[in-house]
C-alpha positions as CSV (number, residue, x, y, z in Angstrom):
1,X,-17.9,-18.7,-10.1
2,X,-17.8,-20.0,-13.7
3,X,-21.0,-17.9,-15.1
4,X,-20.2,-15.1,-13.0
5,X,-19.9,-11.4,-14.1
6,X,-16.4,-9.6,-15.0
7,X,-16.1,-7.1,-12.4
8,X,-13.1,-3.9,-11.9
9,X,-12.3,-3.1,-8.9
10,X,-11.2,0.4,-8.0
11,X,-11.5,3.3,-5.2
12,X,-13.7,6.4,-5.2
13,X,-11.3,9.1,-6.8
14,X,-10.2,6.5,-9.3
15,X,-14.0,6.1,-10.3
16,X,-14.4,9.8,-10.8
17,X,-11.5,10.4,-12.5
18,X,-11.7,7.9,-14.8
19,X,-15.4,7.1,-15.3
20,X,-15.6,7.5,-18.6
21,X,-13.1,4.5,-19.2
22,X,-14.6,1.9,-17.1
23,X,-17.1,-0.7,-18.3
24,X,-20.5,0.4,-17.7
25,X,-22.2,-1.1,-14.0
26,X,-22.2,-4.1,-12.7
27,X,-18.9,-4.4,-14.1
28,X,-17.4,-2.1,-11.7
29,X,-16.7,-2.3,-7.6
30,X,-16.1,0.8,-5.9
31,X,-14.4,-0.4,-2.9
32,X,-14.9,2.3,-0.3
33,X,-13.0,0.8,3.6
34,X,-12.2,2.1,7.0
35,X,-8.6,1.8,8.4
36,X,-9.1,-0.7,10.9
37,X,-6.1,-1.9,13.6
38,X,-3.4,-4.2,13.2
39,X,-3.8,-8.0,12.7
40,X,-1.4,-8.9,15.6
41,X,-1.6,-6.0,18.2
42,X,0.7,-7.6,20.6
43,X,3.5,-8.1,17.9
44,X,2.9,-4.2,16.7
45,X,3.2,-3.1,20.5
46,X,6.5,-4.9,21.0
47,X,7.9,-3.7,17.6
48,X,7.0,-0.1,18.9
49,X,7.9,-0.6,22.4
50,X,11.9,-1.4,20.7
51,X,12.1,1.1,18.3
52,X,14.8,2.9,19.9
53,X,17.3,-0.5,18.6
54,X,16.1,0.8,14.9
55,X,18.2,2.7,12.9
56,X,15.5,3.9,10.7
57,X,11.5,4.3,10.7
58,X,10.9,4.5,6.9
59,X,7.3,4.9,7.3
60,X,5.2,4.7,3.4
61,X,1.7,5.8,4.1
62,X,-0.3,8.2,6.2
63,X,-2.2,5.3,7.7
64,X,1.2,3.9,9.2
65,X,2.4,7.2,10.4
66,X,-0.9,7.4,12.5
67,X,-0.8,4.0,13.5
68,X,2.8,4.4,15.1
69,X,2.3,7.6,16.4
70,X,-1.7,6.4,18.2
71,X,0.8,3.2,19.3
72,X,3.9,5.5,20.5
73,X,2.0,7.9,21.5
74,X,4.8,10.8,20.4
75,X,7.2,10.6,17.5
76,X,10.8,8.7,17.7
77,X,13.6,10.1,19.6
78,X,16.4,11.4,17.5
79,X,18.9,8.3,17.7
80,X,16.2,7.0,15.4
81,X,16.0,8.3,11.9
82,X,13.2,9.3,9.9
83,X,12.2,8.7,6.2
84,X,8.7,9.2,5.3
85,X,7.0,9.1,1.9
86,X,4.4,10.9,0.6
87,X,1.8,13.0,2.8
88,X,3.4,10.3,5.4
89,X,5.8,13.2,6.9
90,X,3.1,14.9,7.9
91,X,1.5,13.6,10.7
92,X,5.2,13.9,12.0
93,X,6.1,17.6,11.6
94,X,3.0,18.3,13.1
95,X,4.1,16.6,16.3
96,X,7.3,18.2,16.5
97,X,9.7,15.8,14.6
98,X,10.6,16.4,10.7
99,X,11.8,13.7,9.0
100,X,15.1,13.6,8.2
101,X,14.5,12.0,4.4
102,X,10.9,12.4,2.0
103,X,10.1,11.7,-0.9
104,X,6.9,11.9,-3.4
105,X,6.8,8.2,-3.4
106,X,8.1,5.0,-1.8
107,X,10.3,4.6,-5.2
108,X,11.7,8.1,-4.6
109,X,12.3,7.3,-1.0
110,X,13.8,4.4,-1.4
111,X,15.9,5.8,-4.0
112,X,17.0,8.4,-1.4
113,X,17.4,6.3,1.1
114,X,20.1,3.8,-0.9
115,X,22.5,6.7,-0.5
116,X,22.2,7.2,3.5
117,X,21.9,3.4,4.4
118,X,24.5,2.2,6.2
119,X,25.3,-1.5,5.8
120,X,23.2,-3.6,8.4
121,X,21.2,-0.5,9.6
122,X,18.2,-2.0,11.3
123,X,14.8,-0.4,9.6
124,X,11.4,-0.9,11.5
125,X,8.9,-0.7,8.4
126,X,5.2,-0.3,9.7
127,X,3.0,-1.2,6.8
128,X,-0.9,-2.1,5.6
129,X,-2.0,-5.9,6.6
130,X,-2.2,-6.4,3.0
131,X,1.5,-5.1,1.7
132,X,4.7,-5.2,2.9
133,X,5.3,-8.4,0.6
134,X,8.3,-6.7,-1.6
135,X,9.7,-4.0,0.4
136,X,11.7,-5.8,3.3
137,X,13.7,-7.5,0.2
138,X,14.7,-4.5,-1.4
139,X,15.9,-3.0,1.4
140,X,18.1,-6.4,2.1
141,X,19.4,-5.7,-1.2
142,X,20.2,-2.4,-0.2
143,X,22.5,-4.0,2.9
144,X,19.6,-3.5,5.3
145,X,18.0,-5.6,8.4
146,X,14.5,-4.7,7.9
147,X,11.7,-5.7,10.4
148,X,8.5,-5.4,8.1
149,X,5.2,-5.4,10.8
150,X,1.7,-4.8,9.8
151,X,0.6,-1.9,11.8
152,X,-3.2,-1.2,9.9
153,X,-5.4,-2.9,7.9
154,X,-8.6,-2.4,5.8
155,X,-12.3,-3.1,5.8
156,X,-14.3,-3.0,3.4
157,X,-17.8,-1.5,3.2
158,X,-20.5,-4.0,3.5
159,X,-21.6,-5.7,0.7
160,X,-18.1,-5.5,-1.4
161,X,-17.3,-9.4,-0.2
162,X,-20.5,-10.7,-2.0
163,X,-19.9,-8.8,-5.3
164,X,-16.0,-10.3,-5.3
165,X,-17.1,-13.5,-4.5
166,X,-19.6,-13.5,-7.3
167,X,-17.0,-12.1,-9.6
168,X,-16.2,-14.6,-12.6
169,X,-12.6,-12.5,-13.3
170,X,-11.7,-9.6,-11.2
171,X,-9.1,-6.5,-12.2
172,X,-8.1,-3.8,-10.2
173,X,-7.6,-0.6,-11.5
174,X,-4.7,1.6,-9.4
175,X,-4.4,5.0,-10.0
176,X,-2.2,5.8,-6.8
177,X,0.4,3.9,-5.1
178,X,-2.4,4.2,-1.9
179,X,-5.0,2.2,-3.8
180,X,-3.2,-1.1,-4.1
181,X,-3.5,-2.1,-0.2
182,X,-7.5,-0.9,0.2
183,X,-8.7,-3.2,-2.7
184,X,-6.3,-5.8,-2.2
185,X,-8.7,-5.9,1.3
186,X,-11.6,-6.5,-0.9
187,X,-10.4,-9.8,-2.6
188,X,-11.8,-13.5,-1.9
189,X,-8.8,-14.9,-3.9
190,X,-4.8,-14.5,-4.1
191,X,-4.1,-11.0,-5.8
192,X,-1.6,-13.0,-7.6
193,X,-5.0,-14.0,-10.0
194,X,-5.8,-10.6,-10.2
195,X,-4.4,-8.6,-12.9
196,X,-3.3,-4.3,-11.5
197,X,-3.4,-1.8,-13.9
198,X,-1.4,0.7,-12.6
199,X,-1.0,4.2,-13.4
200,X,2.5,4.7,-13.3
201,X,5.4,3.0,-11.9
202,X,5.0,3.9,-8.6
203,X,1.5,2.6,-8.5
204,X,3.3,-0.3,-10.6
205,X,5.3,-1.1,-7.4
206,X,2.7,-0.7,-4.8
207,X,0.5,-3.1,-6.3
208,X,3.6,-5.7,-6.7
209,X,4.0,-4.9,-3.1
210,X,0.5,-6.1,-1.6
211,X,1.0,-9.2,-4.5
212,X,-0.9,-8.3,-7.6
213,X,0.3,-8.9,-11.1
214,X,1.0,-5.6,-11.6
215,X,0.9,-4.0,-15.0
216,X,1.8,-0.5,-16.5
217,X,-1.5,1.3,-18.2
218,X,-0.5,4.9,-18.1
219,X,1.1,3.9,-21.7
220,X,-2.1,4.5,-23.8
221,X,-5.9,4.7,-23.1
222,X,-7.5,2.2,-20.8
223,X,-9.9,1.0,-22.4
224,X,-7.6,-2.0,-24.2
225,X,-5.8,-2.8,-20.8
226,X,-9.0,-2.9,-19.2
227,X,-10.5,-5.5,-21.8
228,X,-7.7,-7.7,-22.0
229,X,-7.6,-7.8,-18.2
230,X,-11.1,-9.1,-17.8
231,X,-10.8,-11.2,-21.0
């Protein structure tokens, strides 16, 4: 591990929008992964079998709103509310049910959602195997009894394991809020050893949320977060 390479992680659209700033290969993964099942398919089934005893589905990704729908097989009844964030509404309207509360981004949503939540509301929160770490405490903060479940998780393409596991220091590089739990998928160590740079502070959160040291890089060019990162 000692004498091996520096290596930045990051996702396809990341690599092609921002090619020019990354250090020149092999110092780059492209992590490329398929949206696999839950971890604990008998915990997910029972958490979707009561979700009529929720008060809320907030449901952050596309991935989960799939997962719940594939597992549900039809979208909540209307005792249960809806908050959905992102393209994560989507999958929703189309099956007949709009969510009663968006937003661009988790932050947004949550934001939203501090206004509507009644104190104690029970909120089932179907997430990636590797997130979920930070958002079942802010919404306890917020007076809620969240139930965080995984309900999807990632793997990686072949071949990404070995290049991590050969990495000397690894970075991540998240350009979208959706990034952070597909390359925390890819890592052989804690992502709390792994230093995020972020592209806003929505990207900030999710990759606090699936336990990276997150860090703000949409300040100024790359290129200085990126080599004090892998420093």
């Amino acid at each position: 591990m000692a004498s091996g390479p520096r290596i930045l992680l990051c996702t396809a659209h990341a690599a092609a929008r921002h090619g020019d700033a990354l250090p020149a290969a092999p110092g780059v993964i492209v992590v490329r992964a398929r949206v696999t099942g839950p971890p604990d398919a008998r915990r997910w089934a029972r958490a979707v079998s009561e979700l009529a005893l929720f008060n809320w589905l907030l449901v952050p990704t596309r991935e989960a709103a799939a997962a719940l729908l594939a597992e549900a097989g039809a979208p909540p009844g209307g005792s249960v509310r809806l908050a959905a964030a992102g393209g994560a509404g989507a999958p929703f309207a189309d099956a007949g049910r709009v969510p009663e509360l968006g937003g661009d981004t988790l932050e947004a949503l949550l934001a939203a959602l501090a206004a509507r939540l009644g104190r104690r509301e029970r909120v089932l929160v179907p997430h990636a195997a590797t997130a979920g770490i930070t958002i079942g405490g802010r919404l306890a903060a917020l007076g809620a009894e969240p139930v965080c479940v995984p309900a999807y998780g990632y793997a990686p393409a072949a071949g990404t394991a070995a290049a991590v596991r050969a990495a000397r220091r690894l970075a991540a590089l998240v350009a979208r809020p959706d990034d952070a739990e597909v390359l925390r998928a890819a890592l052989d160590r804690p992502p709390g050893e792994v230093r995020a740079l972020a592209l806003g502070a929505a990207a900030a959160a999710a990759a606090a949320d699936c336990g990276f040291e997150a860090v703000d890089a949409a300040a100024g060019p790359l290129g200085p977060f990126l080599g004090e990162a892998l420093s």
